[in-house]
C-alpha positions, 0 to 999 in steps of 0.5 A, a space after each residue: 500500500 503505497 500510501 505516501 506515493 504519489 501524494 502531492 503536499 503542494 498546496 502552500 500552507 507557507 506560500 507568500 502569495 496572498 491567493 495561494 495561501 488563501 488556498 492553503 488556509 482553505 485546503 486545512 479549513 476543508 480537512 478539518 470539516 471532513 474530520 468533524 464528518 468523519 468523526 461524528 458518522 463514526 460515533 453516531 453509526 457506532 452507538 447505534 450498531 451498538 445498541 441494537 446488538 452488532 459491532 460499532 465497526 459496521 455501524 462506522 461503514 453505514 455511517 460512511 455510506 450516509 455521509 458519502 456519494 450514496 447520500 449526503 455528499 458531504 464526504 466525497 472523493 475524485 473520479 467517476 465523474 465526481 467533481 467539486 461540484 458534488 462536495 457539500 464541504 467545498 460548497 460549504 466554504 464557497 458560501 461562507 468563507 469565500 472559497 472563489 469557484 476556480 480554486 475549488 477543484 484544487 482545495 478539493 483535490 487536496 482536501 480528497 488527497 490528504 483523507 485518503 493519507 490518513 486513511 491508509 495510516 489509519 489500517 496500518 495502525 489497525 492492523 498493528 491492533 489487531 497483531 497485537 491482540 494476536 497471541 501467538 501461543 494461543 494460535 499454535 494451541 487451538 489444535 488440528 481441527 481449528 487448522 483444518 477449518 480455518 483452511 477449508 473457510 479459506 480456500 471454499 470461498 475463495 475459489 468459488 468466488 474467483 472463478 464464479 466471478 470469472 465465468 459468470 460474470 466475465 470480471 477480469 482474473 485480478 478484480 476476481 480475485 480481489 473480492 474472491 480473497 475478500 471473502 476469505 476473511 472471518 470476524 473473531 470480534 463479532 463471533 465471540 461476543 455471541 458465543 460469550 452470550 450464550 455461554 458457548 465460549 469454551 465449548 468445543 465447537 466454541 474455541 475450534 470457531 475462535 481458533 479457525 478464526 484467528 488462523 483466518 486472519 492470519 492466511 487473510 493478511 497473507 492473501 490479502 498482502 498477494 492480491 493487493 501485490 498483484 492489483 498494481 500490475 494488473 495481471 496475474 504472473 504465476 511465478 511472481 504469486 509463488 514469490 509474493 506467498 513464499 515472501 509473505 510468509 517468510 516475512 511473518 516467519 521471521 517477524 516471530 524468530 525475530 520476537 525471540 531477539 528483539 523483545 528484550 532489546 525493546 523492553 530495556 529501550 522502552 525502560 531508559 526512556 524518561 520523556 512522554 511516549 517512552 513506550 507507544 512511540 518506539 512502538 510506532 517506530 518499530 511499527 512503521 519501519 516494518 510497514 516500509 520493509 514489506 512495502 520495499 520487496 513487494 508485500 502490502 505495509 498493512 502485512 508490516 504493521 501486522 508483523 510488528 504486532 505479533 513481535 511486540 505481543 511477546 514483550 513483556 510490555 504488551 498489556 501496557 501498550 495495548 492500552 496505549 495504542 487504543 487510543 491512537 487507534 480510536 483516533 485513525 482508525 474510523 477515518 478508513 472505515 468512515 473513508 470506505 463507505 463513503 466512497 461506497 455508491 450503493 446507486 450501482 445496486 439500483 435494480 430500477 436501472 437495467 445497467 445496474 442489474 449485474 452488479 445486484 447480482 454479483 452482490 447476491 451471487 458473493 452473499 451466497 457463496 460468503 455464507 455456504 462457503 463457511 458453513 460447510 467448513 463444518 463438514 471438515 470437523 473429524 472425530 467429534 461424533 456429536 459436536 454441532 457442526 452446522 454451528 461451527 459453519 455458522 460462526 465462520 460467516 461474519 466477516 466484520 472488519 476484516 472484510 472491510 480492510 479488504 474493501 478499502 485496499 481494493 477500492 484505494 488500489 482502484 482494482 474493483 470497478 463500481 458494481 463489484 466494490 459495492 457488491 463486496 461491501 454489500 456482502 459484508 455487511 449482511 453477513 454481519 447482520 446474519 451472524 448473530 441471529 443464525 448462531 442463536 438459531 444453530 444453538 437452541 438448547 442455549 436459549 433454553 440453558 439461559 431461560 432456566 438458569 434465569 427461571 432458578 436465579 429468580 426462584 
């Protein structure tokens, strides 16, 4: 993700030109009013997803959508015949700080250059909450069967949905494997507050789910490091998806032979600094530096960022800056998820317009293998005769916020046309919705469990 290429920080913030820093002071004032956008799309969407029973990350996606080209147009970004013109922020300043119609385009262009930044930033500062968070001992103790499941949840629906899209569809091999990769990912968060709910957290199709879905993540970072490798050049090489594999992975690999080393080295740094941020910012350092590595030999920085996490996850420091990334991340990380669904035109999936047919179709088409292609995962349980394996299927469905970084690496690659990113989008979120509501349907006697334990409680 090379998300400082190509970037123009021109406009001239110093410039002695009366006009051109009149621009500059616009091009701020236009940044400031789409993080007050963000930010309040972002907690709005959240507190309500929250509060009906659904994860505040898809409540941060739909508020993105409403504030975005599909709604509001407050927050919108250049290309697909979007101009100026369809920006309620610039024409916010036109009308009230005498922003003159010919300097609009350049303070919107900028204005669109410096989110789109931030929002590259605010995924790889994700995925180094999600490394970690990412315990390396758990995930080499959840056993063969969560192995197997989580590979089975990996390859199903990302070959049924590659070359679905291919043959029925016609899409080109690389946008085809972009969102076939995208349905690759499942939601650890959103499946293990259900099954906390329930009281079905430490069964054993409970952490074969929760062990299957940390693996996913993991193979989904790989995948999704390939894909966006590839959708830089366009086509599909063999030899150089062979390479970016066998490096992606290496690159992990030695992220944790070098844990072993660097920890200690990083605690005593940590431990002889004496100003504010003696932990968080070497964390960042160290973060950073990684994302560049992976970037200079072809990998995604995100795959960086996730490495990172996984070293400093064994330090000793790790609980102290989990706490401490926090609030970074509740900072950046609502500017890519608000970011996503605000580029997000939902109008693609019109069926009133014939043109926009095919792509409802694609969206149903990825809908129906995103969910048969996890819950036959269970299937792929052996030696449990009497293990609910429907269950566990069911609890592989949700992609949540893994889904949605693979969304918004496609929609920033420019690799996904229109009908397929909003398809893709679709697709995470009604799987999201599912999830819950399936998972307590697959475990009846838990209802049960719950309604005579509160029956007795009351007694």
């Amino acid at each position: 993700m090379q998300f400082l290429v190509g970037i123009n920080f021109s406009f001239p913030l110093l410039a002695t030109n009366a006009t051109e820093a009149a621009d500059g002071s616009m091009v701020v004032a236009a940044v400031l009013l789409s993080l007050v956008v963000i930010y309040l799309a972002s907690k709005v969407g959240g507190e309500i997803s929250n509060r009906v029973g659904l994860p505040p990350v898809l409540g941060e996606l739909v508020g993105g959508v409403f504030v975005g080209i599909s709604v509001a147009h407050l927050l919108v970004f250049p290309g697909g015949g979007v101009d100026s013109s369809n920006s309620l922020i610039i024409t916010f300043l036109q009308v009230t700080a005498g922003l003159s119609p010919e300097a609009a385009p350049q303070v919107f262009a900028a204005q669109s250059e410096v989110i789109t930044v931030l929002s590259e930033l605010g995924v790889i500062i994700l995925l180094f909450e999600i490394g970690l968070e990412s315990n390396l001992k758990d995930l080499m103790a959840v056993g063969i069967q969560a192995t197997i499941v989580a590979i089975v949840g990996v390859a199903v629906p990302f070959t049924a949905g590659t070359v679905g899209l291919m043959t029925l569809f016609g899409i080109g091999a690389v946008p085809a494997i972009f969102a076939g990769a995208a349905l690759t990912a499942t939601s650890i968060g959103i499946t293990s507050k259900v099954l906390s709910e329930l009281g079905k957290l430490n069964s054993k199709e409970g952490q074969i789910i929760l062990g299957a879905a940390v693996i996913d993540d993991v193979l989904g970072i790989i995948v999704l490091a390939v894909v966006a490798s590839l959708a830089k050049d366009g086509v599909v090489d063999v030899g150089k998806v062979v390479y970016l594999i066998i490096s992606a992975t290496g690159f992990l690999l030695g992220a944790i032979i070098l844990g072993n080393v660097f920890n200690k080295s990083f605690v005593a740094i940590a431990n002889s600094l004496k100003t504010r941020g003696e932990l968080v910012i070497p964390a960042f350092i160290f973060a950073f530096v990684m994302a560049y590595l992976a970037a200079i030999i072809q990998l995604e920085a995100i795959l960086g960022a996730f490495a990172a996490g996984l070293v400093l996850e064994e330090t000793d420091k790790r609980l102290e800056l989990q706490k401490q990334v926090i609030p970074v991340a509740d900072l950046m990380v609502p500017i890519f998820f608000v970011t996503v669904g605000a580029k997000t035109d939902l109008g693609v999936l019109n069926p009133a317009i014939p043109s926009n047919r095919e792509g409802l179709i694609m969206a149903i088409f990825l809908i129906t293998v995103a969910i048969i292609g996890k819950v036959i995962t269970g299937l792929s349980v052996f030696g449990q005769p009497q293990i609910n394996r429907l269950a566990i299927g069911v609890g592989m469905i949700p992609r949540g916020e893994v889904g949605l970084v693979f969304a918004g690496v496609g929609a920033a690659s420019g690799v996904l046309s229109k009908p397929l990113g909003a398809a893709i989008i679709m697709m995470v979120i009604l799987t999201t919705f599912l999830a819950p509501p399936l998972l307590r349907f697959v475990f009846p006697e838990s209802s049960k469990l719950t309604t005579d334990s509160e029956k007795l409680i009351q007694d």
